[in-house]
N, C-alpha and C positions, 0 to 999 in steps of 0.2 A: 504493500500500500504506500502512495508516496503521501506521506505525510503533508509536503507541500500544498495539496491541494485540499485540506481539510479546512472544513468552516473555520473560522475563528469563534471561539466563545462569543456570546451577547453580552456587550457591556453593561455596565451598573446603571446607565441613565435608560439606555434602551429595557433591562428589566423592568424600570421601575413607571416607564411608558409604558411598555404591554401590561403589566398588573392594574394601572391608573383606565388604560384601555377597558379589560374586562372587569374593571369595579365600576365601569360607570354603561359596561351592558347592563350586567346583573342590576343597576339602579334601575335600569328602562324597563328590563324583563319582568320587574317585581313590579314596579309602578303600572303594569299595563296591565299586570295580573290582576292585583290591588282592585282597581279601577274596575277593571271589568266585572268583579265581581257586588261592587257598590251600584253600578249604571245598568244593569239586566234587568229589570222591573218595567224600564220602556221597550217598548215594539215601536217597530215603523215597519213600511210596506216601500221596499225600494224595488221598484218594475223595469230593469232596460229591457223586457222585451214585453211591455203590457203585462196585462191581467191574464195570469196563468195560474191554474189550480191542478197541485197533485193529490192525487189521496183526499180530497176535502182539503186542502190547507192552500191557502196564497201560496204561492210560491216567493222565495225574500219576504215574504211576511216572519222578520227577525228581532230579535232584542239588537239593543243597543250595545248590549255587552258583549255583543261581539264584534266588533269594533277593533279595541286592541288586541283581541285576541291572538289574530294573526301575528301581529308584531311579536308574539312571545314564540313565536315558533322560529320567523327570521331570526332573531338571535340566537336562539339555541342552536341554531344551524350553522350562524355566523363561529361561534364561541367554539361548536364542534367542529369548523374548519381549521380554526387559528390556534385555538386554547387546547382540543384535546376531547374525548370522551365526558374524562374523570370530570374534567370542569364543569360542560356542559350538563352534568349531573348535578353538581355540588348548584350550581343555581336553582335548577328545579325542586331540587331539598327546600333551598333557603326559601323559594318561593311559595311552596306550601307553608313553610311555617310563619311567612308575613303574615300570607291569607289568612290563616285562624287568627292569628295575632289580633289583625285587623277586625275582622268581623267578633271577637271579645268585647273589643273596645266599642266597638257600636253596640251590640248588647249591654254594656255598662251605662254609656250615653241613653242608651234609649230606658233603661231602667230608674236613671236619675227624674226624678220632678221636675217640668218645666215653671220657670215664677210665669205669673199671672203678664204680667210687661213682657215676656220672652219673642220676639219677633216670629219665633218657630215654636208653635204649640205642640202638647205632647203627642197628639192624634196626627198630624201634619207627618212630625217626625219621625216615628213609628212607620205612616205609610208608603213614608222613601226607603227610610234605612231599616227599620226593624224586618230584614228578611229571614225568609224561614229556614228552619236550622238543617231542615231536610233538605232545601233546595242547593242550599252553601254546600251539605256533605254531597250531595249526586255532582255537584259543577265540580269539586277538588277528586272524589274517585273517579272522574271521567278524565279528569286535568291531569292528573298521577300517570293515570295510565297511558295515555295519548301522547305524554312528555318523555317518557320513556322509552316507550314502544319509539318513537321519531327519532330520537337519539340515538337508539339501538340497529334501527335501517340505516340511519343515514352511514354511520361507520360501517356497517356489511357493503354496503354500496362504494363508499372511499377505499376498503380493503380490497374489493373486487376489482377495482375498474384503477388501482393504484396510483389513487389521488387523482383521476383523470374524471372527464365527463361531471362537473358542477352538478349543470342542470338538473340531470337524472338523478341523484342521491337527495339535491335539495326537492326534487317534486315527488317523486317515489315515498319517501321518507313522509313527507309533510300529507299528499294523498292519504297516505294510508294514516295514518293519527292522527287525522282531522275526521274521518270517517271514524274512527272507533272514541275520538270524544264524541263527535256530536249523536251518534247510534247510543251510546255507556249512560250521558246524560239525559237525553230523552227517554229513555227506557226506565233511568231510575224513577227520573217524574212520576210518569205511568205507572211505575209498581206502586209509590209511595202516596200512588190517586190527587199530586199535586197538577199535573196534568190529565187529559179523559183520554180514553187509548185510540180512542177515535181520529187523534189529532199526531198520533205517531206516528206515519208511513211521510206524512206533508212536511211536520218541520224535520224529519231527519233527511231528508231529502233536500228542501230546500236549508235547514242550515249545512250542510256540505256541499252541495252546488257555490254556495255563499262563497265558503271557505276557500272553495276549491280557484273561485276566480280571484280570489286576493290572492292565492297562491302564486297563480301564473305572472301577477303583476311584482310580487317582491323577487321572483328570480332574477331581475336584472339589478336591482338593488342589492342583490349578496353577491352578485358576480363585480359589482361595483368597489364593494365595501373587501372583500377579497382580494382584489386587484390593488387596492391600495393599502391596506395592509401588508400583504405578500415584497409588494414592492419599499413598502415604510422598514420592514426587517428582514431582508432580503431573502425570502424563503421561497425553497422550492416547490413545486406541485406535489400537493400531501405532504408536506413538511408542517409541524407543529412546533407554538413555542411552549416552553416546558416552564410553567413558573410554580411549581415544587407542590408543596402538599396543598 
């Protein structure tokens, strides 16, 4: 081996860039999750092709919480290109455990007394944020699994294809774990009769269609954010940076 032609080690500023880097996905990743779980109570009905019904259901006839959704998958994607597996895990850990965090603390809030003068009355307040506990657990064991299962493609897809072909491990990957959130969490509804089952075949259809077109649009966004990374720390194709435990 000649030695000559070995990387040189990452220096101590460049470390300490990549770490600054993937602590301020993990902020995004967690804030979208965060979010999406407080904003799901609204629907809207977004139509680019008309009035279309499957199963009984609008079709994009969606919450609002799904919105960022997608964004949490771009980065996991982004994090498992650049960062590694193990990282891309260690966010979705951290990211379930904001979401309970979070949704406590609004049970706390929503348990406090509102004073009489309070701008936001107890009933008011309750009706945005007091979500139900059932619905918070079916969106996180749908969330768990879907996060997982995407991270766990998308590397069979980069080990296959060695480091080559983006696109394919980011759509393959994101496909498939968009489909078994939004199937996991519709279903739990249904069992837990927070949803009628009547309405099950329309929104898991249309919220993965949903998904599935955000999907196709963030692909050139991770070939973007790849591209300049790759190039910011000079890596190869499927080359990761390693910043330790």
């Amino acid at each position: 081996m000649d030695n000559s032609l070995a990387k040189e080690p990452m220096s101590e500023h460049d470390k300490k860039l990549a770490f600054k880097i993937y602590l301020y996905l993990g902020a995004l990743f967690i804030t979208s999750l965060v979010v999406s779980n407080l904003i799901f109570q609204k629907f809207f009905y977004w139509k680019p092709f008309g009035d279309v019904t499957v199963f009984g259901a609008s079709l994009f006839e969606v919450s609002v919480g799904i919105l960022p959704y997608p964004i949490t998958f771009l980065i996991t994607d982004l994090i498992s290109e650049i960062f590694g597996k193990k990282k891309a895990n260690q966010v979705v850990t951290a990211g379930i455990f904001a979401s309970f965090f979070s949704m406590g603390i609004v049970f706390v809030a929503d348990a406090a007394p509102a004073l009489t003068a309070s701008p936001v009355n107890n009933e008011e307040f309750s009706k945005v944020f007091a979500l139900s506990p059932i619905a918070v657990l079916a969106s996180m064991i749908a969330y768990l699994l879907a996060q997982y299962v995407d991270i766990a493609i998308y590397h069979f897809w980069k080990n296959f294809t060695q480091g080559k072909h983006l696109w394919l491990r980011n759509n393959f990957s994101t496909f498939t774990s968009q489909f078994i959130d939004t199937f996991t969490v519709v279903c739990l509804l249904c069992v837990f009769k927070v949803l009628p089952w009547n309405l099950f075949y329309g929104l898991v259809v249309s919220g993965f269609l949903f998904k599935v077109f955000i999907a196709f649009l963030d692909t050139p966004l991770l070939y973007l954010f790849v591209y300049i990374l790759r190039k910011r720390f000079n890596l190869k194709v499927g080359e990761e940076i390693q910043l330790g435990v």
